[in-house]
C-alpha positions, 0 to 999 in steps of 0.5 A: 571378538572385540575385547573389553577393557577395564581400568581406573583413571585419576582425575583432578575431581576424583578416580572414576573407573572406564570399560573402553573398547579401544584407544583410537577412533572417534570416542563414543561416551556411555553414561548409564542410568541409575542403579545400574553401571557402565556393565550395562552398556559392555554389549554396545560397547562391543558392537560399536563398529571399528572407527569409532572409540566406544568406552562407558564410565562408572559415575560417581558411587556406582561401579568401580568409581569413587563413591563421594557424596552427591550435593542435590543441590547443583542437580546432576551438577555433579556428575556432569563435571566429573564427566568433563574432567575425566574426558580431559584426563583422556585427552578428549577434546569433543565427544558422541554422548549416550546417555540413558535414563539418569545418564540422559540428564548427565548429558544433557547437562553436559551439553548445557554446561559444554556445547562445543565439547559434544559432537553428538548427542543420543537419548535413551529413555532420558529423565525429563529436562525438567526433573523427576516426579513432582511436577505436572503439564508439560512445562513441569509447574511444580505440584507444590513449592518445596517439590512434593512427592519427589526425592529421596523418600520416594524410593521403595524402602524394601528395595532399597533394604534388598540391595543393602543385603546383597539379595540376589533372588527373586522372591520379592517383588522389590528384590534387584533381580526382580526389579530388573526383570520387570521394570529394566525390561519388558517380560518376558525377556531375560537378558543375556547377562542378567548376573553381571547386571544384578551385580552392577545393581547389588554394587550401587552405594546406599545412604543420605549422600549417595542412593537414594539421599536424604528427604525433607516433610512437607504440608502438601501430598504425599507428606515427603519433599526432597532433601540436599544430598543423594541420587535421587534429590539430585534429579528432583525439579526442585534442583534439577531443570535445563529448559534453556536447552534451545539457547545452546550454541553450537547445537549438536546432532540430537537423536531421542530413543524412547521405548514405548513400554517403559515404564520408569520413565513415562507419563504413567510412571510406576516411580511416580507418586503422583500416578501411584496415588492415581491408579489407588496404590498410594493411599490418601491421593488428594488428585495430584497431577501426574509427571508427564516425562515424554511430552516435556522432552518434545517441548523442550526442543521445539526450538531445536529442531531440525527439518522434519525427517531428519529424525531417523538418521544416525547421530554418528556419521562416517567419520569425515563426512558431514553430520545431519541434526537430529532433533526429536519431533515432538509432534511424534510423539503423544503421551499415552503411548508412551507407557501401556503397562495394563493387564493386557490378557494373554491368547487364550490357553496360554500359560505364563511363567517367569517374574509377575507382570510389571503391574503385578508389582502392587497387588489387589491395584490393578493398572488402568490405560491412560485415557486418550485425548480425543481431537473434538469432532467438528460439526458439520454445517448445516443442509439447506432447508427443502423449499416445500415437501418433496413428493415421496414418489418423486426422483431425488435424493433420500434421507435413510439418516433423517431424523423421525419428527415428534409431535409437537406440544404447546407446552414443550417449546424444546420439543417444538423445535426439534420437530420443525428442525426435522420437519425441514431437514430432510435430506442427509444425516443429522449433525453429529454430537462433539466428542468431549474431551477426557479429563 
């Protein structure tokens, strides 16, 4: 049974407090998402095989680290460096980095601000390279100049009220618990360590400068924009944005994870406003596009990928040997699978206990699929003309498919047509209708 252990180390930025499983191996870095801590990756931490050094860092206002303020305006800036100084306090020259959620955006930062210091890089449900909320395509364009509808006042005030009171029920849809139950992971699953995870949640700083921040008003929907300081400002597209991803020189081993039924991170997100305002929980929506997260990271890396089929191997070799890049393939990816979070029915006489659905979460709004984009059908060419009328009795090929022809009027030149079309067109099925497009 791997021990873990837990301490505070001092860095020229700050103290941050580390869980580590060891001090020797090929050090393995955690960086966990938002509202959350590095108690979220203690079970990693344990399963990580003996040659590598695994340990997980609190961030900055989570956890055991300091809590000092978050400057939105540098992005995830912020976090990044403090990372980077804590690896130099370690004596850690080059690094694996997991990073999940928000932690993905820490180490993508990272990775742009310190290429030849990683070694690897792992994703896991990462926020978009292009920030959160706000935005829409899949090259994040803005909805509006002052990034509109992401930031600080996008939080749930009930939630955020919850976590200030310590709530550690779940009688509320928006209490912690509740929250982790149903939106951390998917129902019915219950983690192992649910109290320990409350607990992280329950230890995250609140205010302007730390979670969720500060917000600004804004003209355009939803009213709200995001401010200069705090958690959530800082991952907003007006402040955080890494598209030159491709231009990173070494570029290191990259291996994305995504889960199919998040639904934070997703084309569909239940944190988006945009898609809130879609589906009729957010009143007042004036059609504003919705975030597309997934197809972005695909974007992003286009340029950075490697040969397909090196997707699925490890990002972590056996130390000694060679590494294989692992780049995400966008073409793998398509963005209406990446949330299905609608009221699925449940087999029949089956009764369902525990938290409610995840979609349950905004009553009397219920959640619709994303609707797929369907690839247009071709037409087929056209079957060459019968020279004269075949005798019916004749052997040959038959039309079950043929079109009836109608009767022809003078007064219908449409009508005209269609029946010497089928009148000449007896052989093989009739040219199929183009499917549209969904909007």
């Amino acid at each position: 049974m791997t021990t873990l252990h837990t301490r505070r180390v001092t860095t020229g930025r700050l103290t941050q407090q580390i869980t580590e499983a060891r001090t020797e191996g090929e050090p393995v870095v955690f960086v966990h998402g938002n509202v959350s801590s590095s108690a979220f990756w203690h079970p990693t931490l344990t399963a990580l095989p003996a040659p590598y050094r695994p340990l997980a860092v609190d961030l900055r206002g989570f956890g055991g680290t300091d809590p000092l303020p978050v400057d939105a305006t540098r992005g995830l800036r912020d976090y990044a460096d403090d990372l980077a100084e804590l690896l130099t306090a370690l004596g850690i020259d080059r690094a694996h980095l997991v990073g999940w959620s928000m932690g993905g955006g820490v180490v993508l930062q990272y990775l742009r601000d310190h290429p030849a210091a990683v070694r690897s890089l792992t994703l896991v449900n990462p926020v978009s390279p292009y920030g959160f909320g706000g935005t829409h395509g899949a090259d994040g364009v803005l909805n509006a100049a002052d990034g509109a509808g992401s930031g600080g006042g996008t939080a749930n005030p009930d939630f955020v009220r919850l976590l200030a009171e310590g709530d550690r029920s779940e009688d509320s849809p928006t209490s912690p618990r509740t929250v982790l139950a149903t939106c951390y992971v998917k129902p019915p699953l219950r983690p192992e360590h649910e109290d320990a995870y409350v607990e992280a949640m329950l230890a995250t700083r609140l205010g302007d400068d730390h979670y969720p921040g500060d917000s600004t008003t804004s003209t355009a929907w939803p009213g709200i924009a995001p401010g200069t300081r705090g958690v959530l400002n800082c991952m907003a597209p007006t402040h955080f944005r890494v598209d030159d991803l491709h231009l990173v020189d070494p570029k290191p081993p990259v291996l994305w994870i995504r889960g199919e039924d998040d639904i934070i991170v997703s084309d569909t997100s239940m944190f988006d406003l945009a898609h809130l305002g879609a589906i009729g929980a957010v009143p007042g929506w004036d059609g504003t596009r919705r975030s597309r997260c997934w197809r972005r990271h695909g974007t992003s890396w286009t340029a950075t990928r490697r040969p397909a089929g090196t997707c699925g191997r490890s990002p972590w070799p056996t130390p000694g040997t060679p590494s294989t890049s692992n780049a995400p393939r966008s073409s793998a990816r398509r963005s209406w699978r990446s949330c299905r979070h609608d009221r699925v029915p449940y087999p029949a006489g089956e009764v369902r206990g525990g938290p409610p659905r995840r979609s349950e979460l905004l009553p009397r709004h219920p959640v619709r699929r994303p609707a797929l984009r369907r690839a247009a059908v071709p037409e087929p060419a056209p079957p060459e003309p019968w020279t004269g009328v075949r005798d019916a009795t004749a052997p040959g090929p038959t039309a079950p498919h043929a079109p009836t022809p109608r009767p022809s009027t003078p007064s219908s030149p449409r009508t005209t047509s269609r029946a010497r079309t089928a009148s000449t067109s007896t052989s093989g099925p009739p040219p199929r209708n183009r499917a549209p497009d969904s909007p």
